[in-house]
N, CA, C and O atoms as a Tripos MOL2 file, in Angstrom:
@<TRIPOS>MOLECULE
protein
  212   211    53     0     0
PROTEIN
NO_CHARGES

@<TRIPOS>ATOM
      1 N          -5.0250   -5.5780   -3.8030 N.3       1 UNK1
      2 CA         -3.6860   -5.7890   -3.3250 C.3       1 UNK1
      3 C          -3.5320   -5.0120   -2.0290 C.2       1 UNK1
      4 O          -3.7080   -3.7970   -1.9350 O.2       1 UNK1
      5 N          -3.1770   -5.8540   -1.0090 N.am      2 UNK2
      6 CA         -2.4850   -5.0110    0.2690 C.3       2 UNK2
      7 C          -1.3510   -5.4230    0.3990 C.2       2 UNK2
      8 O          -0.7690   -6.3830   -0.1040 O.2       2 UNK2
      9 N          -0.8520   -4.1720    1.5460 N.am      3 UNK3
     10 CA          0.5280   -4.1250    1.8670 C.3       3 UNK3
     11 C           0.3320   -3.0290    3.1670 C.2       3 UNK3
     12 O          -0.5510   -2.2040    3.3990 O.2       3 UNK3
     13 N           1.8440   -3.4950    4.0660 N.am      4 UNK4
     14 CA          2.0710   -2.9530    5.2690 C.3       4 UNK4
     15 C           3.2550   -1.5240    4.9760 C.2       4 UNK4
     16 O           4.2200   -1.7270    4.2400 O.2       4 UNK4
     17 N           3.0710   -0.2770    5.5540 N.am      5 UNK5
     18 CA          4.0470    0.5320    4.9910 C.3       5 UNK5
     19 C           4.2210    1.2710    6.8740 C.2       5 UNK5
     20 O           3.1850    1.4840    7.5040 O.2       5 UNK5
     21 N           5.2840    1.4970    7.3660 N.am      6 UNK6
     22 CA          5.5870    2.2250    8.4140 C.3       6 UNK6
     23 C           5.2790    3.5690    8.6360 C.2       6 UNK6
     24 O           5.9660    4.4000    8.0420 O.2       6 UNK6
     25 N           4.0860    4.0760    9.6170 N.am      7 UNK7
     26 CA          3.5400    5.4950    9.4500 C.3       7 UNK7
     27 C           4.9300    6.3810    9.2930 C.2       7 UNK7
     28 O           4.8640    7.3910    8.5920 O.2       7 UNK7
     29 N           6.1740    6.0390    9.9170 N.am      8 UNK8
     30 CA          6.8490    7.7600    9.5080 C.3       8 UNK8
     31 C           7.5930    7.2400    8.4780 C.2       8 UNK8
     32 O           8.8040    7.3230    8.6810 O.2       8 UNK8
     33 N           7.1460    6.5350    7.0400 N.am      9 UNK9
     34 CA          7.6710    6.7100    5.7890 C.3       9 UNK9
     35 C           7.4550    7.2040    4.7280 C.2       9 UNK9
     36 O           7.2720    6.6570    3.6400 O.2       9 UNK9
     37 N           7.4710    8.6140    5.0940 N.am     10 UNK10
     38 CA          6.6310    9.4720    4.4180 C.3      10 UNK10
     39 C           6.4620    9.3410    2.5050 C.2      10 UNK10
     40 O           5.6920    9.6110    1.5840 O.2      10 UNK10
     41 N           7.8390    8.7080    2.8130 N.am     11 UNK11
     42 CA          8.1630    9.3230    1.2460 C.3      11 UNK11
     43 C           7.5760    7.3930    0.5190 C.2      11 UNK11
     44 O           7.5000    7.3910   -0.7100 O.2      11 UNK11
     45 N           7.2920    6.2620    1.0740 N.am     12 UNK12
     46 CA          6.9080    5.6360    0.4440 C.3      12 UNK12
     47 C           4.9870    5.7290    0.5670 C.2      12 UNK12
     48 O           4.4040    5.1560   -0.3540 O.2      12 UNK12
     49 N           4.1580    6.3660    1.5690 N.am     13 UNK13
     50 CA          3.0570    6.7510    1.6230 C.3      13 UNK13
     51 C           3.0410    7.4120    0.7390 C.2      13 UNK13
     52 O           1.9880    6.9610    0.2880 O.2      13 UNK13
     53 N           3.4230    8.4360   -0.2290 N.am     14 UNK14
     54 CA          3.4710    9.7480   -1.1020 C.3      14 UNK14
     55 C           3.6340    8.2090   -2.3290 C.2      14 UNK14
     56 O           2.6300    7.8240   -2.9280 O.2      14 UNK14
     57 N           4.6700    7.6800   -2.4790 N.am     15 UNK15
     58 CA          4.7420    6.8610   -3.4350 C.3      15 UNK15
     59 C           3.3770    6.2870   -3.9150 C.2      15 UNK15
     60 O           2.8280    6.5160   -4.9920 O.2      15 UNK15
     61 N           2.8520    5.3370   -2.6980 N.am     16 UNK16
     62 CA          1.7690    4.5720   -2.9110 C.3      16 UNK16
     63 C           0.4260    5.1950   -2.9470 C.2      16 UNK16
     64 O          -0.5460    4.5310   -3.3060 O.2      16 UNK16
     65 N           0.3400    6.1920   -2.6630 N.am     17 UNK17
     66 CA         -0.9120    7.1470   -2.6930 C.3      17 UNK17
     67 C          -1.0990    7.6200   -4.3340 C.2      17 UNK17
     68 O          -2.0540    7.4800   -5.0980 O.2      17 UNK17
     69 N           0.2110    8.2250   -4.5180 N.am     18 UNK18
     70 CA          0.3900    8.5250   -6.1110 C.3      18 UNK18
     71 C          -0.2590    7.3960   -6.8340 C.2      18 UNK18
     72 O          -1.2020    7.7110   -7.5610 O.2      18 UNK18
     73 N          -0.0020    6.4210   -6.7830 N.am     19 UNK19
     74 CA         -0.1250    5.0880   -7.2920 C.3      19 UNK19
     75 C          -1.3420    4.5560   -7.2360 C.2      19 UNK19
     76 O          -1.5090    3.7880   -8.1840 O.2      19 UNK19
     77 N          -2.5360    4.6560   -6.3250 N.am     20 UNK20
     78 CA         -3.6760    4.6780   -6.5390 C.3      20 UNK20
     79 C          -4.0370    4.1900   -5.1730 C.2      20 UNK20
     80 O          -5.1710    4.5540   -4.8620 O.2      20 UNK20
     81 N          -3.4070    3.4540   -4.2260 N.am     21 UNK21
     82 CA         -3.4340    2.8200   -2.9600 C.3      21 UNK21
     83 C          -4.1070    3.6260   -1.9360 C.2      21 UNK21
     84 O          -3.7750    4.8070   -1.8410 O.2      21 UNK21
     85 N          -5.1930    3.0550   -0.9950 N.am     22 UNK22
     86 CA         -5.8970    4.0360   -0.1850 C.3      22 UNK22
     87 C          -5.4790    3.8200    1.1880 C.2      22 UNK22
     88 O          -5.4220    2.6030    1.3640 O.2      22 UNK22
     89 N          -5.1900    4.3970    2.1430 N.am     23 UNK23
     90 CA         -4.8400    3.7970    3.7260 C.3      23 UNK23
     91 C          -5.8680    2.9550    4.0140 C.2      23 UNK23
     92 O          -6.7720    3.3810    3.2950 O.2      23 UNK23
     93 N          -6.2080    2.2080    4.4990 N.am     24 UNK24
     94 CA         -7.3550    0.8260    5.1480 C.3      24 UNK24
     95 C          -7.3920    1.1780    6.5090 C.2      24 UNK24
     96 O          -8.4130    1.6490    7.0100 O.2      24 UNK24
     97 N          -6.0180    0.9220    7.3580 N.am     25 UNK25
     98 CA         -6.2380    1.1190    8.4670 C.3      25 UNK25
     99 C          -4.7160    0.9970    9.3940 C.2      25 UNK25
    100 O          -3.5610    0.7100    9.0770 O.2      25 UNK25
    101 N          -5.1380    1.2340   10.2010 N.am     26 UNK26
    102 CA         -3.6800    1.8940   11.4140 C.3      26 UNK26
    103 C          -3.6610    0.3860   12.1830 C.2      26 UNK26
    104 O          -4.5680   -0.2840   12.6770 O.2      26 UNK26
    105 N          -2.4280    0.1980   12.0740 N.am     27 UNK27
    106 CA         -2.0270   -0.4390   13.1370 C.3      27 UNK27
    107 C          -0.9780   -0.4140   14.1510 C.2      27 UNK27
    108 O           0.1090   -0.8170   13.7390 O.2      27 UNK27
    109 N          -1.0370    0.0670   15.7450 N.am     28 UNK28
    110 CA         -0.3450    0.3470   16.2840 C.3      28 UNK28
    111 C           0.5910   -0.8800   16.9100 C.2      28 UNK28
    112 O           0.2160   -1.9070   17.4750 O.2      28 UNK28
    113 N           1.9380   -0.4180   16.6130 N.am     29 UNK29
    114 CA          3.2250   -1.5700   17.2820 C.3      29 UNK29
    115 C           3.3030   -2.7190   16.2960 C.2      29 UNK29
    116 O           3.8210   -3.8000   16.5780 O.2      29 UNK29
    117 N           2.8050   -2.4510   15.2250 N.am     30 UNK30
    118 CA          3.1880   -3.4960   14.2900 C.3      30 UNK30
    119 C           4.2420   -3.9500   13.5270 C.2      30 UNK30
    120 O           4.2380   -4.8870   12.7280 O.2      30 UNK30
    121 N           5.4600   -2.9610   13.9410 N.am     31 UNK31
    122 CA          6.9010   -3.3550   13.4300 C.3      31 UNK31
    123 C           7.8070   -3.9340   15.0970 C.2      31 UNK31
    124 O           8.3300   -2.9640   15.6440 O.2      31 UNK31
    125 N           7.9410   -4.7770   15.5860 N.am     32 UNK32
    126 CA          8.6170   -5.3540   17.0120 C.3      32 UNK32
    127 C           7.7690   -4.6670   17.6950 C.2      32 UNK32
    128 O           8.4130   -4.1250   18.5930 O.2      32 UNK32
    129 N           6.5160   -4.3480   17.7780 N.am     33 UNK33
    130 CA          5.8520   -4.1050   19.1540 C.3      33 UNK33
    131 C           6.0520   -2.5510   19.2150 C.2      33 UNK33
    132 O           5.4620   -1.9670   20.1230 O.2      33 UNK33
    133 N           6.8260   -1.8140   18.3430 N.am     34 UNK34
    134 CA          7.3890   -0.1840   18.8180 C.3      34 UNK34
    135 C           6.8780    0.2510   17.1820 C.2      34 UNK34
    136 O           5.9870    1.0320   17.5150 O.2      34 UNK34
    137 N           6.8500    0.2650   15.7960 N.am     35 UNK35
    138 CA          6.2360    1.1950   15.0670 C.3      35 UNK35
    139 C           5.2350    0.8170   14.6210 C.2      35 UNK35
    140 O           4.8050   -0.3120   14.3860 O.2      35 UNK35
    141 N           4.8130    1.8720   14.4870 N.am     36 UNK36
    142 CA          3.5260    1.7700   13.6650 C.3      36 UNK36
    143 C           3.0530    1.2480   12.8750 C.2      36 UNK36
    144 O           3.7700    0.2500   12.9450 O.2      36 UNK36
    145 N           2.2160    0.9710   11.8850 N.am     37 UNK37
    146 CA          2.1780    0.6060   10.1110 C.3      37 UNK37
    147 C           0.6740    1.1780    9.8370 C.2      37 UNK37
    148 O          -0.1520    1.4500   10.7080 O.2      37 UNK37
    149 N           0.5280    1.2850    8.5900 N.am     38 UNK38
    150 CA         -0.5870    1.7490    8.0420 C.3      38 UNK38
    151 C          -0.8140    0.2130    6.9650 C.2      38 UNK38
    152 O           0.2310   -0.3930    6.7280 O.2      38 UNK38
    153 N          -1.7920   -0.2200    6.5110 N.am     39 UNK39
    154 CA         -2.0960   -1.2370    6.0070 C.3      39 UNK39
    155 C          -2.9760   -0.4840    4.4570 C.2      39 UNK39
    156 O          -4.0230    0.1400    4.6310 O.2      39 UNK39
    157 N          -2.4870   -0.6290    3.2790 N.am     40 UNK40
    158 CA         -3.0550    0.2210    2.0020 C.3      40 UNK40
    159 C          -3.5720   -0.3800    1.0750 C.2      40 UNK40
    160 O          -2.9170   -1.4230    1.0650 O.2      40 UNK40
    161 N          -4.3540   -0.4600    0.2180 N.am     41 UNK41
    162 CA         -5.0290   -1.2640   -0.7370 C.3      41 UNK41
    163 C          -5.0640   -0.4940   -1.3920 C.2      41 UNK41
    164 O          -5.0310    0.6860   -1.0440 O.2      41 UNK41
    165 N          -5.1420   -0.8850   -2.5440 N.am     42 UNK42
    166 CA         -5.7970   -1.0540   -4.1540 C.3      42 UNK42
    167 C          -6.4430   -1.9260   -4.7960 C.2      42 UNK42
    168 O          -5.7070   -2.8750   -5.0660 O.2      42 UNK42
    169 N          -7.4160   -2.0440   -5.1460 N.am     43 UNK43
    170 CA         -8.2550   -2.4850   -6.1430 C.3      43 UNK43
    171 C          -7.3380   -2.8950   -7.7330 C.2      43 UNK43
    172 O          -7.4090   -2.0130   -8.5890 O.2      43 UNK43
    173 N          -6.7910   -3.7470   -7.9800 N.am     44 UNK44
    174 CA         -6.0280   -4.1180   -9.2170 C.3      44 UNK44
    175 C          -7.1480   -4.3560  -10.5630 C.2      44 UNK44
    176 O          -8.1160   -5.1030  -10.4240 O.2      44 UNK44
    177 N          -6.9750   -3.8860  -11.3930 N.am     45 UNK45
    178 CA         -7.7720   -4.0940  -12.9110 C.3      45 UNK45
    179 C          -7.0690   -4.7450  -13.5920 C.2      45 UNK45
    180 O          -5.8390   -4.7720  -13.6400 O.2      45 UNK45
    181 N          -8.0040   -5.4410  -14.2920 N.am     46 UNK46
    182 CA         -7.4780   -6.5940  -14.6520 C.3      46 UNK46
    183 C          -7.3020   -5.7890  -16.5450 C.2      46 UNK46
    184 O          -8.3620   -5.4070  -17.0410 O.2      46 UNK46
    185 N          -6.0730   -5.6260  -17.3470 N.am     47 UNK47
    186 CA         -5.6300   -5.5080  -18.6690 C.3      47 UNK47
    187 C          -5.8510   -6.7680  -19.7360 C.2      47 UNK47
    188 O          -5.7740   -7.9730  -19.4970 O.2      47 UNK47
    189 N          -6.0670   -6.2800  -20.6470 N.am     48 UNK48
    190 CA         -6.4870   -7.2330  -21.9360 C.3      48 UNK48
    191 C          -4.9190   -7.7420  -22.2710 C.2      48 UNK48
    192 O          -3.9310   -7.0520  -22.0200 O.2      48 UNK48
    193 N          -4.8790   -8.9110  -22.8080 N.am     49 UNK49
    194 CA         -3.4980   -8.8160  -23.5070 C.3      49 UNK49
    195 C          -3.4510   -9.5380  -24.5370 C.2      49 UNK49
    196 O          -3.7780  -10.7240  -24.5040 O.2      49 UNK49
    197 N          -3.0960   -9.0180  -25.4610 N.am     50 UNK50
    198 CA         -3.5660   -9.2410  -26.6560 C.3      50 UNK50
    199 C          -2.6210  -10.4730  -26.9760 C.2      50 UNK50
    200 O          -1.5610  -10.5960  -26.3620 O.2      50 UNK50
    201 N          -2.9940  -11.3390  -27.8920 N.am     51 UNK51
    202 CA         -1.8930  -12.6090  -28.2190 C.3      51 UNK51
    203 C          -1.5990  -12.6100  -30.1060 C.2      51 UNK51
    204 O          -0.8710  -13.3260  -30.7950 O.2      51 UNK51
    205 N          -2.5470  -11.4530  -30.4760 N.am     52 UNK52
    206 CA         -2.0130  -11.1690  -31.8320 C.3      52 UNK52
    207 C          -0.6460  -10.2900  -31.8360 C.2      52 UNK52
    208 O          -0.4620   -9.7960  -32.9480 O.2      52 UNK52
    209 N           0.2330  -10.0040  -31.0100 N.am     53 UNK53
    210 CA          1.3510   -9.1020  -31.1590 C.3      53 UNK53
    211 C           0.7120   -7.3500  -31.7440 C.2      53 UNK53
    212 O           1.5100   -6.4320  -31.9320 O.2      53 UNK53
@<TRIPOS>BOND
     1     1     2 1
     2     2     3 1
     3     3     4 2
     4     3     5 am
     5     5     6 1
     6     6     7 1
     7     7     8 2
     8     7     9 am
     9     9    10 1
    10    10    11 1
    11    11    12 2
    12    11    13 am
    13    13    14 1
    14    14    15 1
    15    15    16 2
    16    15    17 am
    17    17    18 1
    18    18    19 1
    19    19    20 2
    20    19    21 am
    21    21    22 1
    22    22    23 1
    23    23    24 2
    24    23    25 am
    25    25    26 1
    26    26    27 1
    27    27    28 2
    28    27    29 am
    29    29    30 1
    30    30    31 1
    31    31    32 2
    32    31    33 am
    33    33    34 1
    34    34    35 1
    35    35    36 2
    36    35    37 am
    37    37    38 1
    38    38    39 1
    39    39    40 2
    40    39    41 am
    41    41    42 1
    42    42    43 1
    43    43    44 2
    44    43    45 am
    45    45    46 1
    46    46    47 1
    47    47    48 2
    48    47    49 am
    49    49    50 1
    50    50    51 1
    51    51    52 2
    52    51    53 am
    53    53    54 1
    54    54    55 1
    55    55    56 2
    56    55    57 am
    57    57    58 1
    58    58    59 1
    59    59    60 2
    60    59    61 am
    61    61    62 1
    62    62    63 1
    63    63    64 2
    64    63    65 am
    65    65    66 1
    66    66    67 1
    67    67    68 2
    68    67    69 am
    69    69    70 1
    70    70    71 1
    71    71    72 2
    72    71    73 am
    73    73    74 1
    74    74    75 1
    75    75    76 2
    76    75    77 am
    77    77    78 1
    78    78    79 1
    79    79    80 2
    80    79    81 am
    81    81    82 1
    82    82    83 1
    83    83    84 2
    84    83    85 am
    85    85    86 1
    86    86    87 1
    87    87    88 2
    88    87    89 am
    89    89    90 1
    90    90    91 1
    91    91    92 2
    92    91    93 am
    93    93    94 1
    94    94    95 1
    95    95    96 2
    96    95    97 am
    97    97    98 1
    98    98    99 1
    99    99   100 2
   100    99   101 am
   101   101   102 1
   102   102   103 1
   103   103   104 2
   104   103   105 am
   105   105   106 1
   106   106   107 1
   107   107   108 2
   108   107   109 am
   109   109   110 1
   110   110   111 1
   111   111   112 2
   112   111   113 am
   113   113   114 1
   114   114   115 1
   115   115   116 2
   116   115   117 am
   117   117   118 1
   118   118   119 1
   119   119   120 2
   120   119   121 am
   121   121   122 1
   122   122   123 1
   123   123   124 2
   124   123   125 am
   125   125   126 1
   126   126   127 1
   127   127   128 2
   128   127   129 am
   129   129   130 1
   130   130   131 1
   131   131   132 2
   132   131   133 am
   133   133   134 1
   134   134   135 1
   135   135   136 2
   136   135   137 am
   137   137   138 1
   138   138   139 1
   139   139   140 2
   140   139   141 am
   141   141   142 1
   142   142   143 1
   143   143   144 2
   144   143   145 am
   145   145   146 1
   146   146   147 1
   147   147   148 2
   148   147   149 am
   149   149   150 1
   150   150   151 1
   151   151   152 2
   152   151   153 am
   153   153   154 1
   154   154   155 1
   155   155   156 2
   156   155   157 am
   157   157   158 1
   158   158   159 1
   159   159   160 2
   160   159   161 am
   161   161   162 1
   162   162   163 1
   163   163   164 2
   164   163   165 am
   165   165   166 1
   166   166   167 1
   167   167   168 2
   168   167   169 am
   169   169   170 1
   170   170   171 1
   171   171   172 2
   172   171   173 am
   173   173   174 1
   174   174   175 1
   175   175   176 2
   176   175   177 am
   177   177   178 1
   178   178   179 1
   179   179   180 2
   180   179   181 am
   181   181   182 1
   182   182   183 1
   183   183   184 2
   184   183   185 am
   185   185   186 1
   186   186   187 1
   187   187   188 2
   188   187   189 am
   189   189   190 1
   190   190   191 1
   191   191   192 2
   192   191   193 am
   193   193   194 1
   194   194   195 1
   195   195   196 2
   196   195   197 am
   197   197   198 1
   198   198   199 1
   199   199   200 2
   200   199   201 am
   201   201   202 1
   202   202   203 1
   203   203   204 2
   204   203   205 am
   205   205   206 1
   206   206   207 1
   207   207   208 2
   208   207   209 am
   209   209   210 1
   210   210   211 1
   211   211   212 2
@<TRIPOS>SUBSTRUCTURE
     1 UNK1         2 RESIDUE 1 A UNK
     2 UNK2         6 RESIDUE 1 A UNK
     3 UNK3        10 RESIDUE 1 A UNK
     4 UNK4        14 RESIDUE 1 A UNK
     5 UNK5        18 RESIDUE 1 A UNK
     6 UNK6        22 RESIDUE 1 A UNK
     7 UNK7        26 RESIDUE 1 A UNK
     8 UNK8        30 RESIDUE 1 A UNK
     9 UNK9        34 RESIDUE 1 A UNK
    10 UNK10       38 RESIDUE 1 A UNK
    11 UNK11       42 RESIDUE 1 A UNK
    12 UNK12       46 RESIDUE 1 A UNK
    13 UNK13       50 RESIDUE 1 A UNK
    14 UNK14       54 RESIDUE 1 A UNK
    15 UNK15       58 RESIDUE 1 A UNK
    16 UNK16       62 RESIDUE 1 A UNK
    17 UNK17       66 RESIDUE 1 A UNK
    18 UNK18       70 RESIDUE 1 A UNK
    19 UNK19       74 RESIDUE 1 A UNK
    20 UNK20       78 RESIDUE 1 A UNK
    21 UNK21       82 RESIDUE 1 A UNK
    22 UNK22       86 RESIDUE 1 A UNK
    23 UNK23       90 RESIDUE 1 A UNK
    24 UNK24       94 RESIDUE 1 A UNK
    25 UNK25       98 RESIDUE 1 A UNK
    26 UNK26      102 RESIDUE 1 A UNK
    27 UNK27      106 RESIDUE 1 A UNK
    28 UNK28      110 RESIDUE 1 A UNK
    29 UNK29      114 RESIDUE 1 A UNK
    30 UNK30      118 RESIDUE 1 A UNK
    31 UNK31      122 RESIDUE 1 A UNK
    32 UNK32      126 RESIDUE 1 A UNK
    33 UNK33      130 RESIDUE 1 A UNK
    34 UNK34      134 RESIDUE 1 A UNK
    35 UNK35      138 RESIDUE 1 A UNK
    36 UNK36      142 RESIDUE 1 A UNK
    37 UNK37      146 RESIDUE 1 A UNK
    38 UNK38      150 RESIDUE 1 A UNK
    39 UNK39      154 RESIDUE 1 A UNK
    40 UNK40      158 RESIDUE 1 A UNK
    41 UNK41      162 RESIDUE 1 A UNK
    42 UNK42      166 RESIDUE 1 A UNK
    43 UNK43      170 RESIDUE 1 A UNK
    44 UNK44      174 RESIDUE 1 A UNK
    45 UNK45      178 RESIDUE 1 A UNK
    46 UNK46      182 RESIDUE 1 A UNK
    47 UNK47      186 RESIDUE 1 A UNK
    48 UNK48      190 RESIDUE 1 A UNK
    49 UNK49      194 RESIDUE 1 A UNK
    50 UNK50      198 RESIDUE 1 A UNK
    51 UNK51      202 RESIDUE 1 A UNK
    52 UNK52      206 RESIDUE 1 A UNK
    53 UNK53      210 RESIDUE 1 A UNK
C-alpha cells in the first residue's frame, strides 16, 4: 500500500511510521508545485478469516 503524506505533517508521519509504513521517497513541489510530499509504503499481510464464526 502507498500513499502521499506532506513533509511538514509531522504528526501524520509519526502516525504512519507507528503503523508500520516506511518513507520510499521525497518528492519535491508535489502539493501545487510549492510542498513537499514524502511517498510511504507498507507491505499489507494478508489475515485468515475464518467462515466457521
Amino acid at each position: 500500500m502507498l500513499l502521499e503524506v506532506a513533509t511538514d505533517n509531522a504528526e501524520a508521519i509519526s502516525f504512519y511510521l507507528g503503523h508500520g509504513f516506511k518513507i520510499v521517497v521525497f518528492i519535491k513541489g508535489y502539493y501545487y508545485g510549492i510542498k513537499d510530499a514524502y511517498v510511504m509504503g507498507r507491505i499489507l499481510g494478508s489475515k485468515r478469516v475464518s467462515i466457521h464464526g
